[in-house]
KETOR-269773 format. One record per atom (N, C-alpha, C): residue in one letter; x, y, z. Coordinates in steps of 0.001 Angstrom, whole numbers, padded with zeros to 6 digits. Example, Ala and Ser with C-alpha at 12.3 -4.5 7.8 and 13.67 -1.06 7.14 Angstrom:
2
res/c1/c2/c3
a/013190/-005690/007800 $
a/012300/-004500/007800 $
a/013200/-003300/007800 $
s/012850/-002250/007080 $
s/013670/-001060/007140 $
s/012900/000030/007870 $
! end
This chain:
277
res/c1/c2/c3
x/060290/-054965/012932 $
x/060102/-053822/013842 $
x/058902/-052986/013397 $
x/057960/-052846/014309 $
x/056986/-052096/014084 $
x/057564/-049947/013332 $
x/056977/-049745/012929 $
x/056965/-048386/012059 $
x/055751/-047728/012702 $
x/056333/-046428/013739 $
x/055450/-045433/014395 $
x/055211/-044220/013804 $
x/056031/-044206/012310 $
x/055927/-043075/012138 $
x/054353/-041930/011464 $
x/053799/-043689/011392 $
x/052367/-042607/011018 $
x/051395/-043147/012193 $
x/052201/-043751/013064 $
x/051244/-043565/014985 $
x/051046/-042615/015277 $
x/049613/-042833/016221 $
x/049240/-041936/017719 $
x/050899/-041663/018184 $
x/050663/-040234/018455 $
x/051671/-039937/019389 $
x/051606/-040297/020812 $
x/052550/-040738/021786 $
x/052130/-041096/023161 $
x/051810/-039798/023736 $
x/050924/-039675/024415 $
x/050058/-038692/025385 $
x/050626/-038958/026837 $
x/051321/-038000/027411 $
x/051312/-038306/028748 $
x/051211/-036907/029634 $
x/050669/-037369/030350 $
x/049905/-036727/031372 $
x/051045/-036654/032678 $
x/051569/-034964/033003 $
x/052145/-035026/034181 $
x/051625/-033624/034855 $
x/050991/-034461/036178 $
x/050525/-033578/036903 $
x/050843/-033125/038509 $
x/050705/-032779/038984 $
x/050484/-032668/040822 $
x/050534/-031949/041257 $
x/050348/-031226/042611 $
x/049987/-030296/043267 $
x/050457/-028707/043066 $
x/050172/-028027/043124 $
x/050782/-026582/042865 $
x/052176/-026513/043491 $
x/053222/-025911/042745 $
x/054491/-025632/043131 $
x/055104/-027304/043074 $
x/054607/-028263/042666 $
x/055319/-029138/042466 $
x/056330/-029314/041201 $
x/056605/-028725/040749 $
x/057440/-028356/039810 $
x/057405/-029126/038568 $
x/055945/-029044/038119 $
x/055639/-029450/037141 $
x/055755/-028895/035887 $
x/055910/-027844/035793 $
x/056127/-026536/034707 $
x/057612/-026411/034572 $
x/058576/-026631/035119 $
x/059873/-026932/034985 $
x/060450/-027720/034801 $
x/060188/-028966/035276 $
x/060388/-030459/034605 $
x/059545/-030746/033113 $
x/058872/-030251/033168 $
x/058191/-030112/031725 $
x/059493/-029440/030859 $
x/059555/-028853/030842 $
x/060433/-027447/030787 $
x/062239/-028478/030514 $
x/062560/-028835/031365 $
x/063487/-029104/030710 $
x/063620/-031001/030058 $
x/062337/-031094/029944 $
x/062175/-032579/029492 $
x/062303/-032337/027734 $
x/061904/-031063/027264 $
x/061964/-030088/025972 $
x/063276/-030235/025499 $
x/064318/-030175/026668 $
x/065637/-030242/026203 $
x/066519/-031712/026260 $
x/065939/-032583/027256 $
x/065748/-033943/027596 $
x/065954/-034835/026015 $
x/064970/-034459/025434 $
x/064038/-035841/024090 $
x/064770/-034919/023210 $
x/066109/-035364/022561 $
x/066130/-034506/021520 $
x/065477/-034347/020160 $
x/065117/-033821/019280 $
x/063902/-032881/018444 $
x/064553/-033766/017547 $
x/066137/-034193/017130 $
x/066465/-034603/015869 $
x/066032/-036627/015979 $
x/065429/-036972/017159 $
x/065530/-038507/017368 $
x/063661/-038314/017332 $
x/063291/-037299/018000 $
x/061570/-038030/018483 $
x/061007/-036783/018121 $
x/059873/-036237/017957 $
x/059086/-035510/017888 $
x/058589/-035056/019272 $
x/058951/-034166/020088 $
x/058311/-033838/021815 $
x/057199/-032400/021433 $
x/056198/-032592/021873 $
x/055281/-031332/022575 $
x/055110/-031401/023659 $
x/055000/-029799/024084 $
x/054424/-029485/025666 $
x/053418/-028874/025430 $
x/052635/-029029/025546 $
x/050355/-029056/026004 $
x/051233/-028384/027065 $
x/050112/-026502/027841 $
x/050329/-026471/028993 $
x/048523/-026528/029457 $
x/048177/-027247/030026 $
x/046730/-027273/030504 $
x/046299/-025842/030723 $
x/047510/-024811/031232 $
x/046723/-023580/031896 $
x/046376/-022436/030647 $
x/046435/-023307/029269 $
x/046408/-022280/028471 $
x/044585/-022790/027939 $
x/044520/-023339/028655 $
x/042490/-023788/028601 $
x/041901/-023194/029760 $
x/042280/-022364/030444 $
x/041881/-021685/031460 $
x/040714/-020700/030741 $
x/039605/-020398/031174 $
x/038717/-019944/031155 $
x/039106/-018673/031361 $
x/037487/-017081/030717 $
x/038137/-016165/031015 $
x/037927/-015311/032341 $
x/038497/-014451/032962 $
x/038143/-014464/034467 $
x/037003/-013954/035025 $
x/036105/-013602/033958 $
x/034457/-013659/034326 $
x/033799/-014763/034631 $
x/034340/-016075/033787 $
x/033599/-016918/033589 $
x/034361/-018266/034773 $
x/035607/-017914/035511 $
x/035754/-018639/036519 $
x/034754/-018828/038115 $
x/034448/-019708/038106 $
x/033509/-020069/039302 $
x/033858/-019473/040473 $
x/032756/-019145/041600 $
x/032903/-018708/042661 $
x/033421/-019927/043681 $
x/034437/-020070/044824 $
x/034591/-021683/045748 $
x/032939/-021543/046619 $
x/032496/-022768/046870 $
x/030943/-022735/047477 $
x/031306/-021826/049342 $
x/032503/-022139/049879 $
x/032487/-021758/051068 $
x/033341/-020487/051335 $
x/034722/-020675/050348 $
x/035740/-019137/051002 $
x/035056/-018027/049921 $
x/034033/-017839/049060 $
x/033135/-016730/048466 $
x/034359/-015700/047322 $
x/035484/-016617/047174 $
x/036318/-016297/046344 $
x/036317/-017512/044711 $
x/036848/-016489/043714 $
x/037074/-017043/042801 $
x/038132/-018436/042645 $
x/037179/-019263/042052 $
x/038302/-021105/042357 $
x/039376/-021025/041282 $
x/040248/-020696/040852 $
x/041034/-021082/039938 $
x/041637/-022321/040250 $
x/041035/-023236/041075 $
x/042141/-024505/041334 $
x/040993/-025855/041146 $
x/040506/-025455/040548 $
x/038894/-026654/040881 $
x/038425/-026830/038759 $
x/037900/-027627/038295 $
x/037558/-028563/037058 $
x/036676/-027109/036271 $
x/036030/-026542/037429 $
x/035125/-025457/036589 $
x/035539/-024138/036322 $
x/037513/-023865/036187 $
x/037665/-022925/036193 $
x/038447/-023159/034843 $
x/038524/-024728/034152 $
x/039087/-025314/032844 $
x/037879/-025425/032095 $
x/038140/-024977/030339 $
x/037543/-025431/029239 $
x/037483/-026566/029349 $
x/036827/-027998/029824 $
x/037439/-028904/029970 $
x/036388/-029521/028611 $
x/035458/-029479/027941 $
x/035164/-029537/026517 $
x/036427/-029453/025459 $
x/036938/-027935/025765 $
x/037662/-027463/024698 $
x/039605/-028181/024854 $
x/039596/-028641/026041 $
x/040783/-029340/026720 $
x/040802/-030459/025804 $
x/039485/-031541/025980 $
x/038941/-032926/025533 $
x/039560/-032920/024101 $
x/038400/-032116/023857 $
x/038654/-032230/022241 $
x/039917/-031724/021169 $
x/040786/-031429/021845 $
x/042349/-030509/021242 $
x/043235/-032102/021625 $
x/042914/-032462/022727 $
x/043824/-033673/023515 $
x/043442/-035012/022400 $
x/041989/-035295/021971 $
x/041327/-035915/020790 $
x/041869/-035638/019557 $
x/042137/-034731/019521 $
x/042296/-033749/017889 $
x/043675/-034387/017983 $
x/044592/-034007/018735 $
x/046116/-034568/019067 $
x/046107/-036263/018570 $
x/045606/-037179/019581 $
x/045668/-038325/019378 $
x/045485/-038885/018118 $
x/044768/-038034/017088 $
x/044164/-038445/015946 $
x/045489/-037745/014688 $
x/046387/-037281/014819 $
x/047725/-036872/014446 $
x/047573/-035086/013832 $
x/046820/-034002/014907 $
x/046430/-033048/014395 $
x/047507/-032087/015792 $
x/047112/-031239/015176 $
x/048646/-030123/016026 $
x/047046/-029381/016947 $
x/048128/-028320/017763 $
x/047500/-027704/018338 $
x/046678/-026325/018075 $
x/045510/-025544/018287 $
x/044890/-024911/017124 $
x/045449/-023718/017574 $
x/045527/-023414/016239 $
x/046529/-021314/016479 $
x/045633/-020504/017024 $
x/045121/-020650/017313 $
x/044288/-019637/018190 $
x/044291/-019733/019706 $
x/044722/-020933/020152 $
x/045141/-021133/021828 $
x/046203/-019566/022341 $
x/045477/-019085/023155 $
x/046221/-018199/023883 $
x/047038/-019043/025065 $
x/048467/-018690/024517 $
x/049490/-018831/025701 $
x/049153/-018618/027056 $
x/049061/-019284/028273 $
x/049101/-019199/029124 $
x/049911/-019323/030613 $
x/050227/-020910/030069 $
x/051011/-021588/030940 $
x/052642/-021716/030695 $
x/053216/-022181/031566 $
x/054836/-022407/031357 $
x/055299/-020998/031065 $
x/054833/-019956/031703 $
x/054938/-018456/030747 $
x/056325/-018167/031974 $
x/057642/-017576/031481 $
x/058492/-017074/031903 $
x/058415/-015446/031870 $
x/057958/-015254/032475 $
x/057546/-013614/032733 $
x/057676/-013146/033663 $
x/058554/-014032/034985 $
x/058640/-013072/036327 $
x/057517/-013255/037174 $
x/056369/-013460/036542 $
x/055304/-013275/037148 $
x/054791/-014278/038340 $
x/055066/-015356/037639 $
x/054801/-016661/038400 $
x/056265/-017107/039130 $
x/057282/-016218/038859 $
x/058139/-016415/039532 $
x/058277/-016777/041085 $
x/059585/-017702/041685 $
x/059188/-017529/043227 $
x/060196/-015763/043458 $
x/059877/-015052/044547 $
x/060260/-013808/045012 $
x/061492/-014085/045739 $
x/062769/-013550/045785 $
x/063781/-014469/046375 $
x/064184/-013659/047835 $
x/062708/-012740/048182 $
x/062703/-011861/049789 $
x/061731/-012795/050575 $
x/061065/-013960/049995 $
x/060018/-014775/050416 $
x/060890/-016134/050781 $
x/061942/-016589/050046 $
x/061797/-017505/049750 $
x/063444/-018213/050012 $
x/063912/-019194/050594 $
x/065534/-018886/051086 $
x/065571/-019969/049883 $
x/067355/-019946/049751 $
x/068233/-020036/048623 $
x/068187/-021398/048469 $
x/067699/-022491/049693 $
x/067884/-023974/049658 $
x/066572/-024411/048938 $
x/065410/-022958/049334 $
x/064415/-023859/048980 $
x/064476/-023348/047368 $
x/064669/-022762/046977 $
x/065045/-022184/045507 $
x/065667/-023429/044682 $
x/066564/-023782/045438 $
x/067594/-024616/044762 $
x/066657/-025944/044564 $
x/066091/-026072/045199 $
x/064695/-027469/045511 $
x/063816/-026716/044258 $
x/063377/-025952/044231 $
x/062450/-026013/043620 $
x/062588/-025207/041639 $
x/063638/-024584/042157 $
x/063860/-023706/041009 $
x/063754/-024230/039376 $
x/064830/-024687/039524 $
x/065038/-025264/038180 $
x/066145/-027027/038155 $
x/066157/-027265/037089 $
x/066663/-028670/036682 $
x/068289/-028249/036388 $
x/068987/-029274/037217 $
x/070524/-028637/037084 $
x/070705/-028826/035366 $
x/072026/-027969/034236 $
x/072232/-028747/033312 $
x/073079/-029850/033228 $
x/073600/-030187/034167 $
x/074235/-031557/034347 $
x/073394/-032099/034798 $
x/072333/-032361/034632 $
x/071195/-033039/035139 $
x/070748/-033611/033311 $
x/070315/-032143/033145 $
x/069887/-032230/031473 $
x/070454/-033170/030733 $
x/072038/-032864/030774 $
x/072711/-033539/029622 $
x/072529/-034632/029849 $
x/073135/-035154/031557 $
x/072778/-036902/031448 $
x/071738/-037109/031047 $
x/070806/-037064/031481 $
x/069457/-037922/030979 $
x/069278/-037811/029455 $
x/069586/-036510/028964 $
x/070075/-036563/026925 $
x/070575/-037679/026799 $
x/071533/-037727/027481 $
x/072794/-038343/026366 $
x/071837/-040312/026911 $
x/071203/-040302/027941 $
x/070957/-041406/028474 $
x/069314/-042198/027396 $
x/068879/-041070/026939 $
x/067468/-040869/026024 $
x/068195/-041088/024614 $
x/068658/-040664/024767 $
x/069745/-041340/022810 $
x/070008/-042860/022757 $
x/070262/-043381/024186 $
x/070915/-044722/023786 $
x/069462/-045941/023779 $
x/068458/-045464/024566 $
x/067211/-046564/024619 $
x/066481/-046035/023868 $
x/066373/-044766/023230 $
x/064789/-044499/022753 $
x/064644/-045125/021262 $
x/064230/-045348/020786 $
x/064285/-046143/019489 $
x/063863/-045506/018337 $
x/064834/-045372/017098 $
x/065217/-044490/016402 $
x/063257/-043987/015681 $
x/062761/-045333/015654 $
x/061369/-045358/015072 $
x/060538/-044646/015860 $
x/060583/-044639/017144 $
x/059627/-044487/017937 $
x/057938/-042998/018006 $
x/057368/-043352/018468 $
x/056564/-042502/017983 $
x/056506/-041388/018870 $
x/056295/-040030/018018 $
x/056111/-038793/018720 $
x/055643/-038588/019933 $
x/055771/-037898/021001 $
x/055423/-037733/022211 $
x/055097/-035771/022433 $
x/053723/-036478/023524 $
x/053126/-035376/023564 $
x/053429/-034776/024937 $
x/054047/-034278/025838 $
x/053446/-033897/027322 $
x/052378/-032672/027374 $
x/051256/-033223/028096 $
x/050634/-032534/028927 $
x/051123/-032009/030153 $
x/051165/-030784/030604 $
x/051304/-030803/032100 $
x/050176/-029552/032482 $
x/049915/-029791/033858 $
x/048823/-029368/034274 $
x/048355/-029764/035963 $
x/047382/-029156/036300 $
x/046817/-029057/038256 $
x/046092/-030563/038039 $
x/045247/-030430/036985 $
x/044448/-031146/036975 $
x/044113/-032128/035695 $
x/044574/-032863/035773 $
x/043939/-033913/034469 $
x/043748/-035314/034598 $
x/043768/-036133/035937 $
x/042851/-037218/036041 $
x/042662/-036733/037633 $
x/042120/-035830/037730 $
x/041348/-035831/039206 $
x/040112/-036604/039358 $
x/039398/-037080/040333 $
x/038445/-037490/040574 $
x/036839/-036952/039244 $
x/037286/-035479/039357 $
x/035850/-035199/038638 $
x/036386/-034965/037491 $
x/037713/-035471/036743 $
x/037822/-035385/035119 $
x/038299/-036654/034813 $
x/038671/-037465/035307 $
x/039086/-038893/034978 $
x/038709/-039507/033519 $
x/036957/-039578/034077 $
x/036523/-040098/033085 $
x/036542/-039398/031324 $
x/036811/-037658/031599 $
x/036479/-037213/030297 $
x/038086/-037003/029600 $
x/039055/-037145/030773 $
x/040867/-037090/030236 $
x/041277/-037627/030724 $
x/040774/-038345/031632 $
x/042371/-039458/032793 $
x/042453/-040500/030983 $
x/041746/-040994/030855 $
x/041657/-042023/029662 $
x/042241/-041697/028195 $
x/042291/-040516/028278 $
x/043109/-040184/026860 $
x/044833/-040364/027220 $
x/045021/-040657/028035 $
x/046668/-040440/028319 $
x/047208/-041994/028105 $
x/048391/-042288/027744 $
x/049143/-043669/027384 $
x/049345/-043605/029183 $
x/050181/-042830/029768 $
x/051216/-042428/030626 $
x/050758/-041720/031619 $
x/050319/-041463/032904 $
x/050327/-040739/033891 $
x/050627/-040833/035037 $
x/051423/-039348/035285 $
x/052628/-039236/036383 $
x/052048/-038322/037249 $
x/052090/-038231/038639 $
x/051602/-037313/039888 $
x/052869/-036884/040456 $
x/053544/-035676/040317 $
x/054710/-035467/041039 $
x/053786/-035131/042361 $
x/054753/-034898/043427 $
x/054419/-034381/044764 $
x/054599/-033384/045167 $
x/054178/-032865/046510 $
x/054955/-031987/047332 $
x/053960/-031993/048616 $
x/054794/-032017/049977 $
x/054109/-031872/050879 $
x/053213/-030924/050904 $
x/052412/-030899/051889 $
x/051530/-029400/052046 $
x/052151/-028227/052718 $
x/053358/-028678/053475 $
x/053868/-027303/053990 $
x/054955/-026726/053005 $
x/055327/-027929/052004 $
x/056167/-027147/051603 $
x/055621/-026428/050042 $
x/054745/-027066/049557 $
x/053472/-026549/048288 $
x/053151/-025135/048914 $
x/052580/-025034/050582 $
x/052193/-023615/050857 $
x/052738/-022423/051074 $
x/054441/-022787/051441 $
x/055461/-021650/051471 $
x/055942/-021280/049730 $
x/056029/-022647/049097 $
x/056244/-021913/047628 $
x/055168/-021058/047079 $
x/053914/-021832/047593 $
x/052938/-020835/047048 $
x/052798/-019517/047238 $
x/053175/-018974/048557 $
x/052989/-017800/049220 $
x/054103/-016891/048230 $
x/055118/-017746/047851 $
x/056315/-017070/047564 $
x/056263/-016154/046376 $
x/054835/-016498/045310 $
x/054506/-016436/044105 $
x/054069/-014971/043867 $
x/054326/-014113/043294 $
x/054013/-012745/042655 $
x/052643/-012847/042288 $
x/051967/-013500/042021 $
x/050858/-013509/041026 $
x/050546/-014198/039874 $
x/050003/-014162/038793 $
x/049557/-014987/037940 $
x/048949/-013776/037098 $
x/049202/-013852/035826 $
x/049003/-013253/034445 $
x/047849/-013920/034044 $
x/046657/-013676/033979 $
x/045354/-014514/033176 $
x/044648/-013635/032247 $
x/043838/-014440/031444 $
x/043083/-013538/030019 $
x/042474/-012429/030255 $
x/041866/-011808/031237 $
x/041495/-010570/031516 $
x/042189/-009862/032674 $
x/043078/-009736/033134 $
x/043677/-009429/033767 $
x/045329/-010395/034619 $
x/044795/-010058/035913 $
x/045767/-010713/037136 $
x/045425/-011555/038214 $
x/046103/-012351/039002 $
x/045194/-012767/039891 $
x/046233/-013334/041184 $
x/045977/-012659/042148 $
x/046954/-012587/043653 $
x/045972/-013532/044492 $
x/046795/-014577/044763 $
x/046172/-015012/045633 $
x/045578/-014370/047043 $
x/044310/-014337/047997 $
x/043749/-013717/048831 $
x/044262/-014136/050330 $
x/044274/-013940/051139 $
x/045017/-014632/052750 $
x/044032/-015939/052690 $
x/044338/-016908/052878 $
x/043941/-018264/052975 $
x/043265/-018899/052112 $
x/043863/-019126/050779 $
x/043686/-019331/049394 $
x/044063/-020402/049639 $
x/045543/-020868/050192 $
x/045900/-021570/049791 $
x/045425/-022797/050776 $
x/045016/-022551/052308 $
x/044579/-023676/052777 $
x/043066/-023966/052428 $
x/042007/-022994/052179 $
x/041209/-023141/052224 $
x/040421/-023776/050462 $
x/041136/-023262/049808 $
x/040860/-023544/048564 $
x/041660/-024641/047382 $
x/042637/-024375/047639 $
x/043648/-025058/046410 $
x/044431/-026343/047327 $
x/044609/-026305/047967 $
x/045152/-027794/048987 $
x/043494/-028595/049300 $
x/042757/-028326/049530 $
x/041545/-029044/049829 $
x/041195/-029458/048470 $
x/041064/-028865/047362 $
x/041137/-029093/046163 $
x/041614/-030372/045604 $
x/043141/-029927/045600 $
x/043608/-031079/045373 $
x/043602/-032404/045953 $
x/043633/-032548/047498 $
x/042960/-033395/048286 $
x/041795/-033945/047998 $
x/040232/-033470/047574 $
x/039560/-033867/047029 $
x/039679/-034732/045487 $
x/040575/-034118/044692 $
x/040679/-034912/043384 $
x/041409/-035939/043220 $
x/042579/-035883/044224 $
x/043584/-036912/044346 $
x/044013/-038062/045352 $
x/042685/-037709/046379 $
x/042813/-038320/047152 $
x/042472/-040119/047235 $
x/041702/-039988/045903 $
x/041308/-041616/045658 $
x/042548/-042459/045286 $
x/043441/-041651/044939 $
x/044988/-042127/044718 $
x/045908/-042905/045194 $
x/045409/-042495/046664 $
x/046364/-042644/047969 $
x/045119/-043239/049125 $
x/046246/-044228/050506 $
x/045883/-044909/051100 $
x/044952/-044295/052253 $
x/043394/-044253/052220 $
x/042672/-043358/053470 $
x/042134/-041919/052900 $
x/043061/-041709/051233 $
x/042665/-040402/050921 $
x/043988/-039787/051102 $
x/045138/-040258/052043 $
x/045917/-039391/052541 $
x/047255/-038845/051545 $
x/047255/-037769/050868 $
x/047800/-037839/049940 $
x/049335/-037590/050161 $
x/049582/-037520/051285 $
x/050901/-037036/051851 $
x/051494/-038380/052529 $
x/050894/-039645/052236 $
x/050923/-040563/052412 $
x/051039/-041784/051243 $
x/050786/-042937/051601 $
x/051502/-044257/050917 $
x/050212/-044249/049239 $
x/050793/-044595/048257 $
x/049998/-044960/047571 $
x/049226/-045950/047362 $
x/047787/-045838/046974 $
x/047202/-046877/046614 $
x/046366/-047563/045518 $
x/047266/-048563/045084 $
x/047494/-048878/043393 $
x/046164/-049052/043097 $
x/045417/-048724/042007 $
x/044141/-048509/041491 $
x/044490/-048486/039890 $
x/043591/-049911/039855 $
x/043614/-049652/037895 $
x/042705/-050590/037688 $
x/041247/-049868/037072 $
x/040000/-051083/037154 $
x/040090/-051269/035231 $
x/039531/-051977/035034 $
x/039275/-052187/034070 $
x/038397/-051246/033235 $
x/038779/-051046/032283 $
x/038440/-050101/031522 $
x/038158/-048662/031758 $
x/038925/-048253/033092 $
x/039174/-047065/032962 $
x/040722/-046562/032858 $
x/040911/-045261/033131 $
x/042411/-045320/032880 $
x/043937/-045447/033620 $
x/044169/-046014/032879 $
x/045829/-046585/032900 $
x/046436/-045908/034323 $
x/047107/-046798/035552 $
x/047563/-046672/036628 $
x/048843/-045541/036937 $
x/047814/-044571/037728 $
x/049267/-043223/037847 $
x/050047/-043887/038544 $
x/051747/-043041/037988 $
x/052718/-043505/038525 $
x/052844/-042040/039422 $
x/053174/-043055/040888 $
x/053044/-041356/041949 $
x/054415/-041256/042366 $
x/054957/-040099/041751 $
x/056532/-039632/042519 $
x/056723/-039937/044331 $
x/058098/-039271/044368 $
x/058832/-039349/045540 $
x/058321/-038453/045973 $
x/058501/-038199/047606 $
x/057603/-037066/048279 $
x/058872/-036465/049300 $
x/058379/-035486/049770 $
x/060136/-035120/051145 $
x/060699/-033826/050117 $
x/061600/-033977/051083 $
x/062405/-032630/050453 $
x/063674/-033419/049215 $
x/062778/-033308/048446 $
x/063963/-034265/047180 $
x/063953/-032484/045996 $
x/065352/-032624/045549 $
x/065390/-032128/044786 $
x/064953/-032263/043102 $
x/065093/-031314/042415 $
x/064012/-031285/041016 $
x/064741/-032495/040180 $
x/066247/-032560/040289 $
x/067295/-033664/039527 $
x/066635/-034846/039518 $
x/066060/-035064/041165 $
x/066031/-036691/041368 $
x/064656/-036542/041485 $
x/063424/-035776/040575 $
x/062495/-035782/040394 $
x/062291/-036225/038628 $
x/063082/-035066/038041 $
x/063215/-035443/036464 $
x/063702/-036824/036509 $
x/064696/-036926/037169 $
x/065720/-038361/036750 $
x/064236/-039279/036682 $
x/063525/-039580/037847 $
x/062369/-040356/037929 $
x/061310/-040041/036847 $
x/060896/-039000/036582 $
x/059917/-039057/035330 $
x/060204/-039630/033858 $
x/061431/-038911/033994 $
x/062361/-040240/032422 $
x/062059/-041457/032637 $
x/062276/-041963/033789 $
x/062600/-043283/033888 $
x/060818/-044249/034036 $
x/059992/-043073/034118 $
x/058469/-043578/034129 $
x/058596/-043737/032391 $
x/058909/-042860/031140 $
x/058542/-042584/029937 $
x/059500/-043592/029576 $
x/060731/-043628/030058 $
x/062039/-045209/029641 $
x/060754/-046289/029509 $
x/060486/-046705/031320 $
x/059316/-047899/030742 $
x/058637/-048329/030204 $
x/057502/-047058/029910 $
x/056535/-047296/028777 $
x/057057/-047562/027638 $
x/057992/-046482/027000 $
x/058693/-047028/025551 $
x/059066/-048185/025158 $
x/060237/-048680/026235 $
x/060728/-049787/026175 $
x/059454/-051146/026250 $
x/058743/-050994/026845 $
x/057614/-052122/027020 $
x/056664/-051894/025323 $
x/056472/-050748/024700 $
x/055445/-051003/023937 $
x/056450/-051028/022725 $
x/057814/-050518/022617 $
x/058906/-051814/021755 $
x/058875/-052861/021623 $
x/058924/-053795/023101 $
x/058973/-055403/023293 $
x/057682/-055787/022706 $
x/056677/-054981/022855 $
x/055476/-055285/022179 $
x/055378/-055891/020773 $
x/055925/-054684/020039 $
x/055837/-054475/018735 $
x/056656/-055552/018524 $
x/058151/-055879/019095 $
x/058638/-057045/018249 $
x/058426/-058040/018694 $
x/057317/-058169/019608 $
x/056344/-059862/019924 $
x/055607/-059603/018675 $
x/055120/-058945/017738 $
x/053488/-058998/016956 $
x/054865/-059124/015874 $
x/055489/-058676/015724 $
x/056123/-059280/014305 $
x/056827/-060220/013910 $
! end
């Protein structure tokens, strides 16, 4: 049996559209991998956010982009994600940003009705425990540390080449566009390094859905990202996203599916290890 314990940690990359509930499935994937079997980090991408002087203007709505490649350190992203792979922690000086429970990024519950809450809110704990108790019986006692990233953006079209490739693993959760734009609306605001930041009346169609459409659209069949996937994995670039369920699915049978993306990989680069020995 191969010995991971002085391996690369696996890097995986889970990303997708705003309000796709990527920061919460992150979130309870923490409680998922237990700490006494594997080594888990959560990377939150939004804590490489730039400071709000130095975020770009969008070329057409004449507002600040927080949803676009030039509003990320994406140098200082590279090289921490590098620093990682090479068996180094994360540097104490990263200001907290992301995954921040502060109300702030909260959804508003005068915006927002109780079904779609329940969709989007949080991960049941009978959700949690199964998949625990289900991560104890395959993960392998050796196995090597795991990193999650989560984040808007980390193999979009215009970063692929400088981070789609650092990842073992990458996952695209979903969400329609109507239903990404009512959670979005639902949102208080956002806490950033020099201040705050409220989204403006048509932020969200004009800027951050076109956005993502642009980066992710090579993904999917026509571009259409609300549509069928289309499998892409060339040679020597990076490793084939696995693209979630789309519809009104709840967060359970979203986590249940992201385990079961990180089950595969493990289990396959196990079978590996005891082919080479």
């Amino acid at each position: 049996m191969t010995n991971h314990a002085s391996s690369p940690p696996l890097l995986i990359a889970l990303s997708g559209p705003t309000s796709s509930g990527k920061t919460t499935v992150a979130t309870a994937l923490t409680s998922i991998f237990p700490p006494t079997t594997t080594r888990f980090t959560l990377v939150h991408a939004d804590d490489f956010y730039k400071p709000d002087s130095a975020i770009p203007l969008h070329s057409t709505a004449g507002v600040q982009d927080w949803d676009c490649a030039g509003a990320i350190d994406i140098p200082r992203f590279r090289q921490t994600l590098q620093h990682i792979r090479n068996g180094g922690s994360l540097p104490d000086d990263l200001v907290r940003q992301g995954g921040v429970e502060d109300g702030v990024h909260a959804t508003s519950s005068s915006s927002s009705s109780a079904q779609d809450q329940n969709k989007t809110g949080r991960v049941s704990e009978g959700c949690v425990a199964r998949l625990r108790d289900g991560v104890k019986a395959w993960l392998p006692e050796e196995s090597r540390s795991i990193v999650l990233v989560e984040g808007f953006l980390l193999f979009g079209e215009g970063v692929r080449e400088e981070l789609g490739r650092l990842f073992d693993l990458a996952v695209l959760l979903r969400a329609t566009r109507a239903n990404a734009g009512r959670r979005r609306a639902s949102r208080n605001g956002y806490v950033t390094l020099e201040g705050f930041w409220q989204d403006p009346p048509g932020y969200f169609e004009d800027v951050v859905w076109q956005n993502y459409v642009k980066e992710h659209g090579y993904l999917f069949k026509n571009g259409d990202v609300e549509g069928d996937a289309a499998v892409k994995r060339t040679e020597g670039e990076m490793k084939e996203v696995k693209i979630g369920p789309v519809g009104d699915v709840g967060l359970d049978v979203v986590c249940e599916w992201v385990v079961g993306c990180i089950r595969e990989t493990v289990v396959a680069e196990a079978r590996h290890g005891e082919s080479e020995d």
